[in-house]
C-alpha positions in Angstrom: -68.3 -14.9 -19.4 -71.1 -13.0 -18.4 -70.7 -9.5 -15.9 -74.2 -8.6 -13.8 -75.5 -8.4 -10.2 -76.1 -11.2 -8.2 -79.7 -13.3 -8.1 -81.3 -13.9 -5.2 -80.5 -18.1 -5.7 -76.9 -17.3 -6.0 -75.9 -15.6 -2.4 -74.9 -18.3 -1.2 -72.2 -19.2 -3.9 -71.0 -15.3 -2.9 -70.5 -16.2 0.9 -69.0 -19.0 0.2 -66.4 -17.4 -2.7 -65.9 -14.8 0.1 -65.2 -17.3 3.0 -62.8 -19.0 0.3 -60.8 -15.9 -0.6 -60.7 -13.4 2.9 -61.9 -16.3 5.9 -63.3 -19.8 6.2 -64.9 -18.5 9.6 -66.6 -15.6 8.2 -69.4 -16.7 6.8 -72.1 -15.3 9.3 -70.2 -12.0 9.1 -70.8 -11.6 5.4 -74.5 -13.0 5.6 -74.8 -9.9 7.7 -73.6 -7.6 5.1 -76.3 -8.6 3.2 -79.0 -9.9 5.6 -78.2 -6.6 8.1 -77.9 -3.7 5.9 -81.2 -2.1 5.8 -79.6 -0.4 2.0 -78.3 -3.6 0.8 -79.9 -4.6 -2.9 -78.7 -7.4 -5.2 -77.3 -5.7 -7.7 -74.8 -4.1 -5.3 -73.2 -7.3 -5.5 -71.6 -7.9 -9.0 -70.4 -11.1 -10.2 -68.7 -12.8 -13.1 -70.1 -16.0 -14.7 -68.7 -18.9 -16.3 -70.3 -22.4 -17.3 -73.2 -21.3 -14.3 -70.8 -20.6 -11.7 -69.6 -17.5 -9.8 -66.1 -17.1 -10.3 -65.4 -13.4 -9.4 -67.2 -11.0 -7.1 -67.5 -7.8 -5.3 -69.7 -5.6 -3.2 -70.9 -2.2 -3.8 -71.9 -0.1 -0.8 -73.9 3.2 -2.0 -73.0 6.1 0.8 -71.5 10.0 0.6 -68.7 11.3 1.6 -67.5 14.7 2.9 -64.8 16.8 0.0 -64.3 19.9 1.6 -67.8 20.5 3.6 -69.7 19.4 0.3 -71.1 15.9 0.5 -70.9 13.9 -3.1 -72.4 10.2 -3.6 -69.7 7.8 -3.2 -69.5 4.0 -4.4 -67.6 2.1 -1.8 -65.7 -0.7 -3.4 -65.1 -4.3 -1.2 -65.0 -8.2 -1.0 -63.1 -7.8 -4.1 -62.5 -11.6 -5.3 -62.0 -14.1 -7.7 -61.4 -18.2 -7.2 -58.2 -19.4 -7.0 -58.3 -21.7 -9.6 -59.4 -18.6 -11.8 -57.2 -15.9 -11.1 -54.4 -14.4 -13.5 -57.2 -14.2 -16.3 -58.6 -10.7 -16.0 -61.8 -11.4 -14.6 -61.2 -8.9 -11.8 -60.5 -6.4 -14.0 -63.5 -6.9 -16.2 -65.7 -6.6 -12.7 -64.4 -3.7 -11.9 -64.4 -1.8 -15.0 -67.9 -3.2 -15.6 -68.7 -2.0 -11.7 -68.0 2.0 -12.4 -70.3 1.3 -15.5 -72.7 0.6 -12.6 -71.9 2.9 -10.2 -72.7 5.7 -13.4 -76.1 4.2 -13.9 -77.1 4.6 -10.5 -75.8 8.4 -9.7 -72.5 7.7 -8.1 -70.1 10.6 -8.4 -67.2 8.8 -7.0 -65.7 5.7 -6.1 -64.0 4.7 -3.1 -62.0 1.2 -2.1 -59.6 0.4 0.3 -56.5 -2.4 -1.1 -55.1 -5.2 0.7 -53.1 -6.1 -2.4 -50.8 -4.1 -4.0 -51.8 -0.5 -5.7 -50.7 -1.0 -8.8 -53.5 -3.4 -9.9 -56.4 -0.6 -9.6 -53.8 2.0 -10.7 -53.7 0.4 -14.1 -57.6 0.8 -14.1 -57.5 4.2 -13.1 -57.6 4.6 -9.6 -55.8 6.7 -7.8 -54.4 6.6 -3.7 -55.2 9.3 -1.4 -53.1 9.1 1.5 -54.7 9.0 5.1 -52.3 10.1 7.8 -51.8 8.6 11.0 -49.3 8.0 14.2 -47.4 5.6 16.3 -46.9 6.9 20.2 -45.2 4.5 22.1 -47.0 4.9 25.5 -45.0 5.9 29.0 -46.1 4.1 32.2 -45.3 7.2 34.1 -47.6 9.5 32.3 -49.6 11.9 33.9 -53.3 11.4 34.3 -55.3 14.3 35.7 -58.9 13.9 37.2 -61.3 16.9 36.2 -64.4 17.2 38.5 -66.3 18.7 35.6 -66.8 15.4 33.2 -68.0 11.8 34.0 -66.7 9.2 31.3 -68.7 6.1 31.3 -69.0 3.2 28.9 -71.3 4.0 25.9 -74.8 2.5 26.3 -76.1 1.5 22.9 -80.0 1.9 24.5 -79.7 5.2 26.2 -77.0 6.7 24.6 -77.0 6.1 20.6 -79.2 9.5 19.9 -77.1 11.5 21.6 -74.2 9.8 19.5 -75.2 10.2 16.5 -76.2 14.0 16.6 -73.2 14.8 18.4 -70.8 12.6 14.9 -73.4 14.7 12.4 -72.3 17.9 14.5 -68.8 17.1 14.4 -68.0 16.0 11.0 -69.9 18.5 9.6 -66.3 20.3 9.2 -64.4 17.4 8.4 -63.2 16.7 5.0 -62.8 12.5 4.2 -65.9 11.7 6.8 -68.7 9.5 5.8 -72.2 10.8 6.0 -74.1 8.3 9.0 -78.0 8.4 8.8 -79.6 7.0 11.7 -80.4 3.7 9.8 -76.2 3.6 9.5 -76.0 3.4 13.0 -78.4 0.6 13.5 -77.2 -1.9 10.6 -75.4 -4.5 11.5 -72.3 -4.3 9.6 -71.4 -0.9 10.8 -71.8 -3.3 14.4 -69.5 -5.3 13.1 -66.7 -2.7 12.3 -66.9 -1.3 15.6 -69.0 1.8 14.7 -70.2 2.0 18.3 -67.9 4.7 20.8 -66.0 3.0 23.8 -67.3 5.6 26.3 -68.8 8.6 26.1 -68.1 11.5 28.4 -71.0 13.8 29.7 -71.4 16.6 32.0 -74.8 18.0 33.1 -76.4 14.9 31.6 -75.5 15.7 28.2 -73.1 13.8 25.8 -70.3 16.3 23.8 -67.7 13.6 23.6 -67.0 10.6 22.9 -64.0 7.9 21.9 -63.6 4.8 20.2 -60.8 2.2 20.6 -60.0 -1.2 21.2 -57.0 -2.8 22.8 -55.1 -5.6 21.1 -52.6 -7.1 23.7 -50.0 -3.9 24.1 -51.6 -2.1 21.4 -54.5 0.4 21.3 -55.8 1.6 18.3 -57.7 4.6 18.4 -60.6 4.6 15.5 -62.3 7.9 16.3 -62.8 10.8 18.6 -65.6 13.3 18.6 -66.4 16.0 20.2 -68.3 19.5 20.8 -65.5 22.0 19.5 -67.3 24.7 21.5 -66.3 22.8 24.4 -62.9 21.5 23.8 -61.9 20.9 27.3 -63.7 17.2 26.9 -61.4 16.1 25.0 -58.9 16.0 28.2 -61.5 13.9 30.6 -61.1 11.5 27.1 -57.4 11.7 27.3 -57.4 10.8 31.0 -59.6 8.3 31.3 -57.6 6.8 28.1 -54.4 6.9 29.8 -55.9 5.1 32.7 -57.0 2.3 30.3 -53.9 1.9 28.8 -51.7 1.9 32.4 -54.5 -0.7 33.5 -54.1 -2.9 30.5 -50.2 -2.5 30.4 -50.4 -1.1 26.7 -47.1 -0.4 25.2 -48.0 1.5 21.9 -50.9 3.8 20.7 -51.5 4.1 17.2 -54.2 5.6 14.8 -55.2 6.7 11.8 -56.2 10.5 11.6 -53.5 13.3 12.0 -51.0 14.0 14.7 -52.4 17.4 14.8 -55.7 16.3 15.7 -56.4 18.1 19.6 -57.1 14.4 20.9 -54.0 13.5 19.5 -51.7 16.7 20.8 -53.2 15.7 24.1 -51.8 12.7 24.6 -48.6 14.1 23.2 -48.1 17.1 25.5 -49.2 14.2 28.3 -47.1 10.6 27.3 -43.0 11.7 26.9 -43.2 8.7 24.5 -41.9 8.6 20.7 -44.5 9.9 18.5 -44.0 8.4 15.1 -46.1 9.8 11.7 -47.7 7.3 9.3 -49.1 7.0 6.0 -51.5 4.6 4.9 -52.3 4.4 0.8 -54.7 2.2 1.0 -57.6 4.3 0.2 -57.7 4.9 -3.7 -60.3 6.9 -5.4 -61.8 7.3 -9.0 -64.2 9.8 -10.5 -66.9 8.5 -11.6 -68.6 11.5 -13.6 -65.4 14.3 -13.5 -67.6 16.8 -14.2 -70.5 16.6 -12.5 -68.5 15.6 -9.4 -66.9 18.9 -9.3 -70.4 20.4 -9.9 -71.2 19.3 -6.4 -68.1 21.5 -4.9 -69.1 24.5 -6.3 -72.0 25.8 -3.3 -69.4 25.5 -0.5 -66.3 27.0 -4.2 -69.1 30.1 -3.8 -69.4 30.4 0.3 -65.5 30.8 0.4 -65.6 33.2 -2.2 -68.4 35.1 -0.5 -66.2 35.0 3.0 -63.3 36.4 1.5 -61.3 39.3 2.2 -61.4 40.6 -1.3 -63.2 40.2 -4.3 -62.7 39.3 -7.5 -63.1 40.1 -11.7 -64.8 37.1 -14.2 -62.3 34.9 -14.8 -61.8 31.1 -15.9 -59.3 28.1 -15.3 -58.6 25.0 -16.7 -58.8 22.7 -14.1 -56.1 19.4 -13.9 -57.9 16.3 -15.1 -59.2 13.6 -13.2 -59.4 10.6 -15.3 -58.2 12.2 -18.3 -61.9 14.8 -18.4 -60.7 18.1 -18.5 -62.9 20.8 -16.9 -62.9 24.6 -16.9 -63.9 26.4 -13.9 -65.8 29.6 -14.5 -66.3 32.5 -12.1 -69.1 34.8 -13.5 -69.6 38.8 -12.2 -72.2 37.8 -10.2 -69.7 35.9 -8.2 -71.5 32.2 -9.1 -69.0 29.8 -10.6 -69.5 26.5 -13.2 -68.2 24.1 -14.1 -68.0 23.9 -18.3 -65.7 21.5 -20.4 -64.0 23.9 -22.3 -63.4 27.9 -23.0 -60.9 29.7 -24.8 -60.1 32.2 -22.6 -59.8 29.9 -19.7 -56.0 30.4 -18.0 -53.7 27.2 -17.4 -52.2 26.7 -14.2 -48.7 26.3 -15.6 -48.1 23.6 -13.6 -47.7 19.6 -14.2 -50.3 18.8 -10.8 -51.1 15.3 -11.2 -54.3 13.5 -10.7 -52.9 12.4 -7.2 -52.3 15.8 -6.4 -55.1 16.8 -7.4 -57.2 14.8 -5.0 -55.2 15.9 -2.0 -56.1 19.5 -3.3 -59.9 18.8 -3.7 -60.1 16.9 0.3 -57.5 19.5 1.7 -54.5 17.0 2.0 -52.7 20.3 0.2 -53.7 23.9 -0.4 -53.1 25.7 -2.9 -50.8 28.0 -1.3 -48.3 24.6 -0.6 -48.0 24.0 -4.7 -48.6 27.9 -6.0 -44.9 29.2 -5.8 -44.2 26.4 -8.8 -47.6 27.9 -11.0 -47.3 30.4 -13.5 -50.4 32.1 -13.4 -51.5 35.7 -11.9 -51.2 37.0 -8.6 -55.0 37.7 -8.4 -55.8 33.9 -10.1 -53.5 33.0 -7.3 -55.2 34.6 -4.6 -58.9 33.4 -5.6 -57.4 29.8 -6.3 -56.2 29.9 -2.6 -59.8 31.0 -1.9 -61.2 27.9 -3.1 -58.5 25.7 -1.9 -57.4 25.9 1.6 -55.3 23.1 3.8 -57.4 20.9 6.0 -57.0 17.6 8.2 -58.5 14.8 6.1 -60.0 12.3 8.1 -62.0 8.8 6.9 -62.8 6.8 10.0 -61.1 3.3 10.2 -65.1 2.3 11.5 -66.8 3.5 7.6 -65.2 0.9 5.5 -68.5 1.1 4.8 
């Protein structure tokens, strides 16, 4: 058995293992992924090797993703696959524990991947889910859809209106913990095309874009991907909601469903508007795995010190140890001159006095949880507390259904 990236000569053999294992019609699709993606190089795809044939594969797709406002360099994991006649033997595994060897060598900080199978495969490897939550709104025929003078919503325009687009999602997500970080060339490639990266319609006043939705109707059910918008101008987001609600009368939809939270303002939009069931979902498909602990949580620490520097109150030198992620403990140190670090050890560092486990601690990290949601079962000071609080407020954790990846 031999692990490495793919040669050039052996592509094909990829496609076709990939056409075998996900769909026999996909073939141009995944030439795209490779042939279309402008930051595609071979040894993003990994393969394993026996006798001269491929018998295992995946794909490795180098972007960064938003913790908290800090962006950190994330391995996205797909196309995870192994031959029929060659599963059950642990060459998966190898891959994939050979793959975060790679994704180390080449700077990642952390790994991403999204599981059609069960969890517990990559959980025995380390990973570890972060829930994404979502809802289900059956849809009422007899909702109310109001016009507003103020906003035109037309179909997006790839030619004319993609600038405008983009600027307007880097403005937007800024804020938005779980989001993927789009350059320009992201926008153009073509497997971003293919996952429907491109808005539905855009809606503009005064000749200028601050909004725009994405969706896409499947028989009686509309899924919405991703709404953005100008939050200085929030009223946008109801010419969206109307002009959606006109779609879905039109097209006789039945249920709305999506993947971001309920408490989104698109989504309590169409709530206050459509007297239908609203139903809350959680997918935990998304798993994650630090790739270098430490210096991953090095990369928190500018936007650790800007919350520190906005607070309220100040606060004295302290340290404290830090819950593990993949069994690397870390201390984190908060000097008099208000900087903070990251060290692997110090005696004086305080423990949190409470069992937070790795999972948890993800969901505190993106803002699934705050701090002030777990503190009451801590044992530690009222002033380590306060600062931890500092550092680790609730947020609405987004990832885009259109960045997988």
């Amino acid at each position: 058995m031999e692990i490495r990236a793919v040669r050039e000569s052996e592509l094909e053999q990829v496609i076709e293992l990939s056409c075998l294992a996900f769909d026999p019609n996909g073939h141009e699709r995944y030439w795209q992924y490779v042939k279309g993606d402008s930051s595609y190089r071979l040894p993003q795809t990994r393969v394993v090797v026996v006798n001269d044939r491929i018998i295992s594969t995946l794909r490795v797709w180098e972007r960064r993703i938003r913790v908290g406002t800090s962006l950190v360099t994330m391995g996205g994991i797909g196309s995870v696959c192994t031959h029929p006649h060659y599963r059950g033997v642990g060459y998966a595994s190898a891959l994939m524990r050979d793959t975060i060897d790679y994704l180390r060598t080449t700077g990642c900080d952390l790994g991403v991947l999204f599981t059609i199978i069960p969890e517990a495969f990559y959980h025995r490897l380390g990973w570890t889910s972060l829930p994404l939550h979502g809802f289900n709104l059956t849809y009422d025929s007899a909702t109310r859809v109001e016009d507003s003078s103020e906003w035109q919503v037309t179909d997006f325009n790839p030619e004319t209106d993609l600038d405008a687009v983009a600027a307007l999602y880097d403005l937007s997500s800024a804020g938005q913990s779980g989001t993927i970080a789009r350059t320009r060339a992201y926008w153009d490639m073509a497997p971003s095309r293919i996952r429907g990266v491109f808005p539905t319609v855009i809606a503009h006043r005064n000749g200028h874009i601050e909004g725009y939705l994405n969706y896409e109707i499947d028989g009686k059910r509309v899924t919405v991907r991703e709404v953005e918008y100008r939050s200085d101008n929030p009223t946008v987001l109801d010419a969206l909601a109307s002009h959606f609600f006109r779609t879905c009368k039109a097209q006789e939809v039945e249920e709305i469903e999506g993947r971001f939270p309920a408490q989104h303002p698109f989504v309590e939009r169409l709530i206050t508007r459509c007297s239908g069931a609203l139903t809350s979902t959680k997918d935990t498909a998304m798993m994650l795995y630090a790739v270098r602990p430490s210096v991953f949580l090095r990369h928190l620490i500018v936007q650790w010190e800007s919350r520190i520097a906005d607070a309220e109150e100040t606060f004295p030198p302290l340290t404290v140890k830090l819950p593990a992620l993949n069994n690397q403990q870390a201390v984190l140190r908060h000097n008099s001159d208000g900087t903070l670090q990251i060290v692997p050890e110090d005696a004086d560092a305080v423990d949190l006095g409470i069992d937070l486990s790795e999972a948890d601690f993800w969901k505190l990290l993106f803002g699934e949880i705050g701090w002030e949601q777990i503190s009451s079962n801590a044992s530690v000071s009222q002033e380590i507390s306060a600062f931890l609080a500092v550092l680790f407020p609730k947020r609405d954790v987004i990832f885009w259904s259109p960045d997988q990846y």
